[in-house]
C-alpha positions in Angstrom: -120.2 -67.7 104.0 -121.6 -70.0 106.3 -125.2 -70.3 104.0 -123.2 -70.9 100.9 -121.2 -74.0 103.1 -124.9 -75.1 103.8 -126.4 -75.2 100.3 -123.4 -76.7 99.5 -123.7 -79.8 101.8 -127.0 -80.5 101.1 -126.8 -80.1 97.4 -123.8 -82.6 97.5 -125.6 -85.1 99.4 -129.1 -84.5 97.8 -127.8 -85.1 93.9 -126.2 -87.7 94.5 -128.5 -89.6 95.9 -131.7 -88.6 93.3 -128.9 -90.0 90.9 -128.3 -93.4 92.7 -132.4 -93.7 93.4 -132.2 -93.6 96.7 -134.8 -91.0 97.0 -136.1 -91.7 100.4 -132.7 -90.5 102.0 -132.4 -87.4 99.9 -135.7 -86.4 101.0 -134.4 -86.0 104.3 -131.9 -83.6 102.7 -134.1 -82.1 100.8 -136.8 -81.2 103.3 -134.4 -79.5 105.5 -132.6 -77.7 102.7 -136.0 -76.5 101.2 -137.2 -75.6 105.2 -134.3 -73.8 105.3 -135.2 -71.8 102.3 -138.7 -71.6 103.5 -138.1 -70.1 106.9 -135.3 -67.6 105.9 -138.3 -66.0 103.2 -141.1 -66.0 105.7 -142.5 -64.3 109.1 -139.6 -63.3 111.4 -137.3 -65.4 110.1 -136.9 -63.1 106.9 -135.1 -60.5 109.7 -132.7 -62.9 110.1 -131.4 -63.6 107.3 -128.3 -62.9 105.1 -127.2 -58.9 105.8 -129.8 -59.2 108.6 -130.3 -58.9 112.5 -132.2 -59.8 115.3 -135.8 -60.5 115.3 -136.3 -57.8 117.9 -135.1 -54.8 115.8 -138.9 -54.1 115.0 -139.6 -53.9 118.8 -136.5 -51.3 119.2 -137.5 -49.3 116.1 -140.8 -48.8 116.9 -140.8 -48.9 121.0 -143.6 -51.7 121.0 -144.2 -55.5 121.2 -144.0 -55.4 117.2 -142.2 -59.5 117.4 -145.9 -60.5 119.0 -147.7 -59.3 116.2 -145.5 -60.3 113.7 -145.2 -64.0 115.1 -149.0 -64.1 114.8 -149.1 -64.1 111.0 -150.9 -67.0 109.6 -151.5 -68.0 106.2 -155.5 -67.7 104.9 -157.3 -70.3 103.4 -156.9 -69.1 100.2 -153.3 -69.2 100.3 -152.7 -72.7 101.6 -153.5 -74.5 98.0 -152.1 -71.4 96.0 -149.3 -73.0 93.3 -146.7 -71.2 91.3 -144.6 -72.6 88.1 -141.3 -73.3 89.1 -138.3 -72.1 87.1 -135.3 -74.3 86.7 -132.6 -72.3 87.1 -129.6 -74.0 85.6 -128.7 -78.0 84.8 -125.1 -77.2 86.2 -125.2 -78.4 89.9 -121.9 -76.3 90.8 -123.4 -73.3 89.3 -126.8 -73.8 91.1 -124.7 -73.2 94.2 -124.1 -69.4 93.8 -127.3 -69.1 92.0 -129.2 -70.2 94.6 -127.3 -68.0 97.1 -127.7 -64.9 95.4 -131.6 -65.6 95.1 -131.5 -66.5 98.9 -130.3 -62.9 99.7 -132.8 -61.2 97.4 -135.7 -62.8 98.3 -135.1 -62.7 101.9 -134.3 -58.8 101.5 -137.4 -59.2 99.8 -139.4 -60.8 102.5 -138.0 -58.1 104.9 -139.5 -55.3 103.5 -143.1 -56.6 103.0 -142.6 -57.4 107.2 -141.4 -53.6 108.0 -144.8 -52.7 105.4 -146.8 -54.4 108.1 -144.8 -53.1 111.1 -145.4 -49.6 109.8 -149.2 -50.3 109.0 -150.0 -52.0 112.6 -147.9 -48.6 113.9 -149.4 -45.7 112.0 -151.8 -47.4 109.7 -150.0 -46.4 106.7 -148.5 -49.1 104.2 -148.1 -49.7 100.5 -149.8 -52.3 100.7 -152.3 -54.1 103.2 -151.2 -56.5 106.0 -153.0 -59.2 103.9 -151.3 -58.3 100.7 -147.6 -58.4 102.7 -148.3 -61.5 103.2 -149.6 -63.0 100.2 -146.6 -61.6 98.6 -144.0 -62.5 101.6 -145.6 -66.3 101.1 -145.4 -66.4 97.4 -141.6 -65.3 97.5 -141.5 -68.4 99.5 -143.2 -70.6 97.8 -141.3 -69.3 94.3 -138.0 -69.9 95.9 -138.7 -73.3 97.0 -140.6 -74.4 93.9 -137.6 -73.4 91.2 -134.9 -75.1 94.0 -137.1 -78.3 94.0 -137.4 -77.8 90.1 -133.2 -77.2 89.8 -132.4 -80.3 91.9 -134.6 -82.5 90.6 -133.3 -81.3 86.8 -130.1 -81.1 87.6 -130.4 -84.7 89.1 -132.3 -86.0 86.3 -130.2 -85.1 83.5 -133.0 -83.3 82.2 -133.7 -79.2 81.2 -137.5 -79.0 83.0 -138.9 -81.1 85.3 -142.3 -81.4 83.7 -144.8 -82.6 86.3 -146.3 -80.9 89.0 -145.5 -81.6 93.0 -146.5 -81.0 96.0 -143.7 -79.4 98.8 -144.6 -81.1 101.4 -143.7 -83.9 99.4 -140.3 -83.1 100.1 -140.9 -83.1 104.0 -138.2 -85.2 105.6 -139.8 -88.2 107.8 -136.5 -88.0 109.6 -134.8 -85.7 110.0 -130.6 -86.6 108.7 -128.5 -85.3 111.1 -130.5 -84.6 114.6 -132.6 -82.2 115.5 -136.5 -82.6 115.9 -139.1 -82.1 113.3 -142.6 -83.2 112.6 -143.1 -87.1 110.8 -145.1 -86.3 107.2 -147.9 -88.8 107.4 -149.4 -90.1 104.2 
């Protein structure tokens, strides 16, 4: 399982370096690991993921341009300073690893469903819930699954049970990306 060789890699460079202080370079990690989680749990990306498929299924299935109205979701106001109470999940970094996996696949199944609620609502105007809704509840399965993987690291690197003061995400933002690739420079 390619994810689970990924989670993997970055835990084991991440730890490690909480553990040694060098907390600059395992934000780098970190941010990628955690934009990782991020992207597979929200907007098309959740199609994607683990037991999933192309981002163009919705157009097939429903014999439109569904991918251009998904790619348009945005996040309201309201939900940019919205903040959940993250969970650690375990203090045993090997376990953490197929934890973390098995919460990937569920949320992202998760995810996937609240997109097809507003494929099915922009179709026929029938859904369980409203666009708006789908994605307040898409965005915090995203932001739940980051928070308790920020929380687990930084326990699990600690030594300690909880992690008992509040952060900020994009506080885990790489400034440079570790291995290549672009990405945008967090400015404080």
């Amino acid at each position: 399982v390619h994810v689970e060789a990924g989670f993997r890699f970055y835990l084991g460079k991440i730890i490690p370096l909480l553990k040694s202080g060098e907390q600059e370079e395992a934000w780098k990690y970190f941010g990628c690991l955690l934009h990782f989680l991020e992207d597979s749990t929200f907007g098309l990306h959740a199609l994607e993921g683990a037991d999933g498929t192309d981002i163009f299924v919705l157009d097939r299935l429903f014999g439109t341009d569904m991918t251009r109205y998904l790619s348009g979701i945005s996040l309201t106001d309201d939900l940019q300073s919205m903040t959940v109470v993250p969970k650690v999940l375990t203090s045993n970094a090997e376990e953490f690893i197929p934890l973390l996996y098995a919460r990937y696949v569920k949320d992202t199944a998760r995810s996937r469903q609240y997109l097809f609620d507003m494929a099915v609502e922009h179709q026929y105007g029938k859904s369980h819930r409203s666009s708006g809704e789908n994605v307040r509840e898409m965005f915090l399965v995203s932001l739940q699954l980051a928070a308790d993987t920020a929380a687990t690291v930084l326990a699990i690197a600690s030594g300690e049970k909880a992690v008992a003061y509040n952060r900020s995400l994009t506080e885990f933002s790489p400034f440079h990306y570790p291995i290549g690739g672009s990405g945008f420079i967090l400015k404080k």
